[in-house]
C-alpha positions in Angstrom: 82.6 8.0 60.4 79.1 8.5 59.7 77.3 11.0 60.9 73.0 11.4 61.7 72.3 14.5 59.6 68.7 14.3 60.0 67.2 17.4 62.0 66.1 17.4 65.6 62.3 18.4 65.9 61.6 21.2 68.3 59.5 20.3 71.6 57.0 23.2 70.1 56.9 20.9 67.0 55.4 17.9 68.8 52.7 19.8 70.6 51.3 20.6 67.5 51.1 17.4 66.1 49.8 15.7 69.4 47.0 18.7 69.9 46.2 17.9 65.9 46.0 14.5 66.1 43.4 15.1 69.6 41.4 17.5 67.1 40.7 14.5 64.1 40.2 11.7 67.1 37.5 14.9 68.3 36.1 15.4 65.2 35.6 11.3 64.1 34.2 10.9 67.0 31.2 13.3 66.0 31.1 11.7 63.1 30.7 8.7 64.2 27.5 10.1 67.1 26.3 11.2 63.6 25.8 8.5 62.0 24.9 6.2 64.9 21.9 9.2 65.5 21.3 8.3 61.5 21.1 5.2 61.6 18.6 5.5 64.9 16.7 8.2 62.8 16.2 5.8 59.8 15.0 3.2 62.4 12.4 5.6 63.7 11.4 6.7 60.2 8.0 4.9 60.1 6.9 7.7 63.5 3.2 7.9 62.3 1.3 10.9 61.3 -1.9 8.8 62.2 -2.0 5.9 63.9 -3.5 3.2 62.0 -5.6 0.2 63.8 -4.9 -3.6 63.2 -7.1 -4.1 60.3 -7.3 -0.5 58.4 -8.4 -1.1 54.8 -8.7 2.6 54.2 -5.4 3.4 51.8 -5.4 7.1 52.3 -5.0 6.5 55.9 -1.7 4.8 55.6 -1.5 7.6 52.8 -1.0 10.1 55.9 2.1 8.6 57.0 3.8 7.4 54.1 2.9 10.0 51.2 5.6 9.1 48.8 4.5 5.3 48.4 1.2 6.5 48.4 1.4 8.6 45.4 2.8 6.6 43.2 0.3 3.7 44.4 -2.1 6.2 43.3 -0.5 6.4 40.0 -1.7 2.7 39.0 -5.1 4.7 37.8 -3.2 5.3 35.2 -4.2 3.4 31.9 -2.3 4.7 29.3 0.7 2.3 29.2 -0.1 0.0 26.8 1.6 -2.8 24.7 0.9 -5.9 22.6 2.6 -8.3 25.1 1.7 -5.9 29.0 -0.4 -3.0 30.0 -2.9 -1.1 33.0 -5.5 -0.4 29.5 -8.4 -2.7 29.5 -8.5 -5.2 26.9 -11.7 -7.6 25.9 -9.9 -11.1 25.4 -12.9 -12.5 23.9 -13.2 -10.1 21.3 -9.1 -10.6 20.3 -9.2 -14.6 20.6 -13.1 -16.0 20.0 -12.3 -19.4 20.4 -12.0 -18.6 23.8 -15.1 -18.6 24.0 -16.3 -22.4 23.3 -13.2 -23.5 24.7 -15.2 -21.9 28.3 -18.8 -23.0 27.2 -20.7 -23.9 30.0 -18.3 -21.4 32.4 -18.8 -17.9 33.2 -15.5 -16.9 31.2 -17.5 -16.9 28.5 -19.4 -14.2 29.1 -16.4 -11.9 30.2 -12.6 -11.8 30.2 -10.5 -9.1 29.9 -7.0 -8.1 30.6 -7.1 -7.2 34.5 -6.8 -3.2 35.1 -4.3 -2.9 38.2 -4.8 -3.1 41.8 -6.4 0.3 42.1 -9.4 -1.1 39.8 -10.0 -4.7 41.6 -13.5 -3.8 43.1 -14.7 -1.8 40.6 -13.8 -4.3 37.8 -14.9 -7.7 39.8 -18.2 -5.4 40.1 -18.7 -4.8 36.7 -17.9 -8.1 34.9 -20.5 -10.3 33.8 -18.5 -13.4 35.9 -20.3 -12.2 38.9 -23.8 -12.4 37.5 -24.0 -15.9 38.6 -24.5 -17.1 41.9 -20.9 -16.8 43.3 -19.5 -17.5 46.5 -18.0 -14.9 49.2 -14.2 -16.5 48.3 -14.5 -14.5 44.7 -13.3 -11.6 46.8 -10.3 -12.7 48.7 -7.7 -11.0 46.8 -10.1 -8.1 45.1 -9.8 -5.5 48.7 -8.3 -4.5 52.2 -11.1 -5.0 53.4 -10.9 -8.9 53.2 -8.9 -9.2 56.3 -10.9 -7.1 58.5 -13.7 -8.8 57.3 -12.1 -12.2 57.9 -10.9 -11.3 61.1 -15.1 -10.2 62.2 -16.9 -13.2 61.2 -13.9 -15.6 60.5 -12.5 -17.5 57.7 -15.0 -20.1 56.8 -18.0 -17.7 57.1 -16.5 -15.3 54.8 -15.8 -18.2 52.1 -19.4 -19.5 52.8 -20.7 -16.3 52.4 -22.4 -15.0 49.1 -20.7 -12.6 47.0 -23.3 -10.3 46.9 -23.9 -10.4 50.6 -20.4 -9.0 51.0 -21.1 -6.5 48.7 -21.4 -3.5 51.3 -17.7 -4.5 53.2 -15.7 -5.2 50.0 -15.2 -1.4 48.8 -11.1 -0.4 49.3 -8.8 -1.5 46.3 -5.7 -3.5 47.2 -3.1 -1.6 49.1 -1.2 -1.6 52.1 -2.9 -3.4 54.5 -2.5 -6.6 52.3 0.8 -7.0 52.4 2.0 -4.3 55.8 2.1 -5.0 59.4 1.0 -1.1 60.4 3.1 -1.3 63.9 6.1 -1.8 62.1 5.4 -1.9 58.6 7.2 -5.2 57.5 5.9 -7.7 55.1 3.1 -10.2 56.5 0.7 -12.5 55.0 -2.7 -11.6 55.3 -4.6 -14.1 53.0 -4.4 -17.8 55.1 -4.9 -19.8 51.6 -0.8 -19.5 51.5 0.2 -20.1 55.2 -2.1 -22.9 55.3 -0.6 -24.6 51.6 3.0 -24.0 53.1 2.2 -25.9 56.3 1.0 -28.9 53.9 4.4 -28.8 52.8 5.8 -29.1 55.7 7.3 -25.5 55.6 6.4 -22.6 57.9 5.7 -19.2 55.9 7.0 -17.2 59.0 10.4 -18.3 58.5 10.7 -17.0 54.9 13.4 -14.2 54.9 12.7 -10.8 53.7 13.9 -11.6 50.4 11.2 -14.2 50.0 8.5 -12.3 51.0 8.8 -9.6 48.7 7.4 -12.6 46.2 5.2 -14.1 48.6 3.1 -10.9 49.6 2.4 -10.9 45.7 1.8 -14.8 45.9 -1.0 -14.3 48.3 -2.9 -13.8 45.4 -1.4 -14.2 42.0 -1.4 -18.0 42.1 -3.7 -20.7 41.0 -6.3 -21.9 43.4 -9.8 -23.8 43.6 -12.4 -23.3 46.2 -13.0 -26.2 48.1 -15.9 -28.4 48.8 -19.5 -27.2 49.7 -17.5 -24.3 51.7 -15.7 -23.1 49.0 -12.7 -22.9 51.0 -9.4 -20.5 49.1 -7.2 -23.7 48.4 -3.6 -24.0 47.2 -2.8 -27.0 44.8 0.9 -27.3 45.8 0.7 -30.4 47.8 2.7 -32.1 45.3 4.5 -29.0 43.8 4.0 -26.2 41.7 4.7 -27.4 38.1 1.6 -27.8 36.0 1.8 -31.5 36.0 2.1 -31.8 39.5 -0.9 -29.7 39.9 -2.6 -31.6 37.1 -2.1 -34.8 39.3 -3.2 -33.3 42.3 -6.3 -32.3 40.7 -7.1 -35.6 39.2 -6.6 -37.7 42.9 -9.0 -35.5 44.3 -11.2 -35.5 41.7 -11.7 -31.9 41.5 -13.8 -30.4 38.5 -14.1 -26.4 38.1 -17.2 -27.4 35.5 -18.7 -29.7 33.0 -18.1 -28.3 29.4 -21.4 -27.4 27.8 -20.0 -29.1 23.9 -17.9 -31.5 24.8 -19.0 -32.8 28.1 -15.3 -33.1 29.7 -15.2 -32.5 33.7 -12.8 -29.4 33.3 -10.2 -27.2 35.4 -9.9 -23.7 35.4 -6.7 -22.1 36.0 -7.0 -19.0 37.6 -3.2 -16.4 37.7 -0.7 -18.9 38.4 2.2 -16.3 38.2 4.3 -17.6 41.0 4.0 -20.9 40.3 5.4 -20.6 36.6 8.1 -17.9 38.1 9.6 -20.6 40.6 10.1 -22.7 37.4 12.2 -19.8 35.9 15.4 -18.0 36.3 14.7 -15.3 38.0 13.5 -17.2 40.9 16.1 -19.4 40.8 19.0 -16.4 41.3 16.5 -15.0 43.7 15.2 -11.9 42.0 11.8 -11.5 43.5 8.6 -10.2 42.0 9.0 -6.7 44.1 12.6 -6.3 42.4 10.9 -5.7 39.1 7.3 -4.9 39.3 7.6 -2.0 42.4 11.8 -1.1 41.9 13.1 1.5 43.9 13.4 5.0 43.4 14.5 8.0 44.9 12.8 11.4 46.3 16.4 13.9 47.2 17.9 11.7 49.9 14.7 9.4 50.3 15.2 6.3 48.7 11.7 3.7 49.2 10.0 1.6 46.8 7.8 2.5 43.7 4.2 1.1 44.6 3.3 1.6 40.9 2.7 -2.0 40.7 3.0 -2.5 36.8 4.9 -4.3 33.7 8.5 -3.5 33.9 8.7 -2.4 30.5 7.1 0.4 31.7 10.1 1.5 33.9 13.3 -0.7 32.0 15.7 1.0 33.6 14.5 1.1 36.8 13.6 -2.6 36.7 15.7 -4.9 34.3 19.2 -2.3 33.9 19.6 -2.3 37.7 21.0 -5.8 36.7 21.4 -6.0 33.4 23.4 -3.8 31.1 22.3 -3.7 27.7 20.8 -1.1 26.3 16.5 -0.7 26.6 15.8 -1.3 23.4 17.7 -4.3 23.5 16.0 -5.5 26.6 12.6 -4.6 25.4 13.4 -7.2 22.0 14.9 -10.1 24.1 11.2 -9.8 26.8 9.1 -9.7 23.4 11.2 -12.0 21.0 10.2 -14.6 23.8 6.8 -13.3 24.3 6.0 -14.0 20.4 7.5 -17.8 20.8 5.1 -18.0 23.9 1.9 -16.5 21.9 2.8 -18.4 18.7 2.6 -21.7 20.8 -0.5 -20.3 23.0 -2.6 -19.1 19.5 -1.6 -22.8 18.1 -3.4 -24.5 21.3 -6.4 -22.8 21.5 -7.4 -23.0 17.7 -7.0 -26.8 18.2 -9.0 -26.7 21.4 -11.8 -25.1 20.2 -11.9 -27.4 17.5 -11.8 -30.4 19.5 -14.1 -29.1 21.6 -16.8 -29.1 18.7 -15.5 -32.0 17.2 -16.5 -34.3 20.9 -19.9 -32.5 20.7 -20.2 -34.2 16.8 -19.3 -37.3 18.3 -21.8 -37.1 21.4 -24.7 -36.4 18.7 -24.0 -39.2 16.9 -24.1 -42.2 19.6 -20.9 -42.2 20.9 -20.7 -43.7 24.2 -19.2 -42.6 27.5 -16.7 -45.3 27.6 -15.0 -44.5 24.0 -15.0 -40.8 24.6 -13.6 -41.4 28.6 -10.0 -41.7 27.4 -10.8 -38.0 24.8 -12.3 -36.5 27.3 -9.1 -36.9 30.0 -6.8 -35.7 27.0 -8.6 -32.8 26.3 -8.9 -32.2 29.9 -5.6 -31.8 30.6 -4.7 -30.3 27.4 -6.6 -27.2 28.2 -5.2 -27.1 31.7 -2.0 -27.4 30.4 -2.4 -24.3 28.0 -4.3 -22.4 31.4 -1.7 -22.6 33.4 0.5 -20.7 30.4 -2.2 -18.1 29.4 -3.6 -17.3 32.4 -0.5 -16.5 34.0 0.6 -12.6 33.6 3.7 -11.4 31.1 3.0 -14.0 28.4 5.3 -16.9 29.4 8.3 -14.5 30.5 8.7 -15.6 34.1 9.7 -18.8 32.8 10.1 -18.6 28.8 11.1 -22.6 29.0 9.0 -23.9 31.2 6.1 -21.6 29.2 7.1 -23.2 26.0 7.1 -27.2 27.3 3.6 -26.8 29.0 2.3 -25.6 25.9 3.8 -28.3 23.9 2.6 -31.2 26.2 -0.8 -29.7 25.8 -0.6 -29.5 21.7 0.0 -32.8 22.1 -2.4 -34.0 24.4 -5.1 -32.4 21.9 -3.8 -33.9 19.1 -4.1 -37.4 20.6 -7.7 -36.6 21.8 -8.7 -35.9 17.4 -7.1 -38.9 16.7 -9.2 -40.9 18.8 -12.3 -38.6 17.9 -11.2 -39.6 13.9 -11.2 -43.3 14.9 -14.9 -42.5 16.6 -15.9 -40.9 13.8 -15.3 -43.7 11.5 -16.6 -46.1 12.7 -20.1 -44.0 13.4 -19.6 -43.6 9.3 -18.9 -39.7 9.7 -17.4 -38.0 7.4 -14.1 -36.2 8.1 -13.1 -33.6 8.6 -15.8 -32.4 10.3 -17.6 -29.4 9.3 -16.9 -26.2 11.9 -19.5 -23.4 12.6 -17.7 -20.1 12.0 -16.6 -19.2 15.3 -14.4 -15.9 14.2 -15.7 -13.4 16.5 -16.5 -13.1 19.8 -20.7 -12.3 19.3 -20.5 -15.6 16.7 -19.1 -17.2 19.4 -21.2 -16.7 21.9 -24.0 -17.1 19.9 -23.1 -20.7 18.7 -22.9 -21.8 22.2 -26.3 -20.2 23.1 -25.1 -17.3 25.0 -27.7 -14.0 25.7 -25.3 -11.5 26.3 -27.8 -8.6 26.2 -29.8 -10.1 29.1 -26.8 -10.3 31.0 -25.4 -7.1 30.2 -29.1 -5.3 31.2 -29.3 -7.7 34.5 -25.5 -5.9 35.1 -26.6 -3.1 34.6 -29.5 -3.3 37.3 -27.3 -4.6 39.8 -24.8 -1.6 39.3 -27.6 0.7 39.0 -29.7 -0.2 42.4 -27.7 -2.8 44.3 -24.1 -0.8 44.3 -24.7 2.6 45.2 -26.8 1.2 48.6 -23.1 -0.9 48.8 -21.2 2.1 48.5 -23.5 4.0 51.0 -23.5 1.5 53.4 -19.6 1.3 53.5 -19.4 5.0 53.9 -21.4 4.9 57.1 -19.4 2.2 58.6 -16.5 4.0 58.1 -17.7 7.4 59.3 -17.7 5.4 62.2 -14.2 4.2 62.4 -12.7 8.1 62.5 -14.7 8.6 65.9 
């Protein structure tokens, strides 16, 4: 007969387990009021210091309120990262690639290009370079300040385009910040520049449906894109109609006949590419596994229990394992040879291109001066067009071809290409005009030889720079200070 040999618990016994088991229910519970209070806490994080109006451009305002994004926006003064293939240090791009220089004859690049300082730098710089010495429209300043919206939003879109630069001069003083890319009720993404809302709804897409994911690559697309200016307006105009590939672009360009200028040597009716970072990113990986331009160029950080993003916009191999270990897991210097070892495939291609450009640029100038007509050099003057927008839309585009390695690589052969058939027809011009080939080429190997070939007088424009940052600035920088004197009453 078996017998239950297991012990009876005492009444005493199953008090204490009931009153114990009341205690943990107790104590979850104010756990759980904890964390719901956290939660509402981290919702009412952005409670403002100052309250700051619809269209603030001053950053030290929304510096009040969010100090720890602020600082390390502050931080992009800095100029001392600095390597062959990314950097904040100023570089003079005419002075390390001369043939730059013809290849923009007849264009204000020629005067001036150099390797953009960061957003804290935008007015000071567009102030400074020789670009703006010529009569330029108000558009030049769309993405340089804060102040664009505001001013946008006074005297409207099209006036502000219309406008003359230099007659914006005294509103365009605050650096790119917060406002451009913040809503400051709620502090989410938003698009302030209506170049990309409006190129969205040509594509049949609304911009206010993007997800939050998106826009942390569209805030930055605002801006670093390619774009023309528009008719006798100069309307800020997108080229995506028909996509965002370079030919696509190219084609777009073409049907509406759009020409940037008229080289000075070779008489083709070129384009000018401008940043066209986002374009050549949506060609690339990283866009396609949706990694967006925030997830490297502003990764988060933390300050003790305060995690928000780093606003020190820069190249991420500033700040490897910040940006590229969070998902990858080799080791930095790994990571920094696979960026460059594609870099130096991208430069090889790029320094290949513009040798050849130059040259052919020179060489259609030969052919002009000896009686060639329009109608043999129409069919050269369409290759060489779009070989040096092909090679544009590569160079002119930030991180040397690294947003899209491939894509980089296939523009820039297209446009090699395209070059080479442009010389062959030149060779089968030059024959029959009975010149000899090849053709003799002026030395061209520095930036003043350069410029002096294709009758550039860089001291006058440097002395008539300095005037206007001498006299015309400082009554600029006065006049904005009144203004906003006003706007703390």
């Amino acid at each position: 007969m078996e017998t239950n040999t297991t012990p009876k618990r005492k009444p005493w016994v199953n008090w204490l387990l009931f009153i114990a088991t009341v205690i943990v229910v107790f104590l979850l519970g104010l756990l759980a009021n904890s964390v719901i209070e956290r939660r509402s806490e981290s919702k009412l994080y952005f409670q403002m210091v100052t309250e700051i109006p619809e269209w603030e451009p001053r950053n030290e305002v929304w510096g009040e309120n969010f100090p720890r994004e602020f600082e390390t926006y502050k931080s992009t003064l800095d100029t001392s990262f600095q390597s062959p293939h990314g950097g904040s240090a100023m570089i003079d791009y005419l002075e390390k690639y001369p043939e730059l220089v013809v290849m923009w004859a007849g264009y204000a690049f020629s005067r001036d290009y150099n390797q953009g300082r960061g957003h804290y730098y935008a007015v000071q710089d567009i102030r400074q370079t020789l670009r703006t010495d010529v009569p330029q429209p108000g558009t030049c300043w769309t993405c340089k300040s804060t102040d664009v919206p505001r001013v946008m939003n006074e005297i409207g879109v099209e006036n502000f385009y219309a406008a003359k630069w230099s007659d914006l001069g005294h509103e365009i003083v605050n650096n790119i910040g917060c406002q451009d890319c913040h809503d400051p009720k709620t502090m989410n993404l938003r698009i302030t520049r209506p170049a990309l809302a409006e190129a969205f709804q040509r594509m049949g897409k609304d911009v206010n449906e993007a997800t939050h994911q998106e826009m942390r690559s569209l805030v930055c697309a605002q801006c670093h894109v390619e774009y023309y200016f528009k008719g006798d307006g100069k309307y800020l105009t997108f080229p995506w109609d028909k996509g965002f590939s370079a030919d696509e672009m190219e084609t777009y360009y073409d049907e509406v006949q759009h020409v940037d200028w008229v080289h000075k040597l070779s008489r083709t009716p070129m384009l000018k590419a401008q940043h066209p970072d986002y374009e050549l990113y949506m060609t690339g990986i990283h866009a396609d596994r949706g990694v967006a331009c925030a997830d490297c160029h502003m990764p988060y950080k933390r300050d003790g229990g305060m995690k928000f993003t780093d606003h020190k916009i820069q190249s991420p191999l500033a700040n490897i394992s910040g940006s590229c270990q969070v998902c990858h897991r080799e080791s930095e210097a790994k990571l920094l040879a696979n960026v460059l070892d594609r870099q130096h495939k991208v430069e090889e291609l790029r320094r290949i291109t513009e040798k050849n450009l130059a040259r052919v640029h020179i060489e259609a100038k030969i052919a002009w001066d000896n009686g060639a007509t329009e109608e043999e050099m129409k069919p050269v003057l369409q290759f060489i067009r779009h070989a040096q927008w092909r090679w544009d839309w590569v160079a002119a585009a930030n991180a040397v071809g690294f947003h899209s390695p491939a894509e980089a690589l296939r523009v820039l052969g297209t446009s090699i290409q395209k070059v080479n058939e442009a010389r062959i027809l030149l060779t089968e011009i030059f024959v029959k005009k009975g010149i000899k080939t090849p053709v003799e080429i002026p030395d061209i190997s520095t930036k003043e030889k350069a410029q002096e070939y294709i009758g550039l007088n860089i001291a006058e424009m440097q002395q008539t720079k300095r005037e206007l940052l001498t006299n015309v600035v400082p009554q600029w920088v006065a006049k904005a200070a009144e203004r906003e004197a006003k706007m703390n009453n």
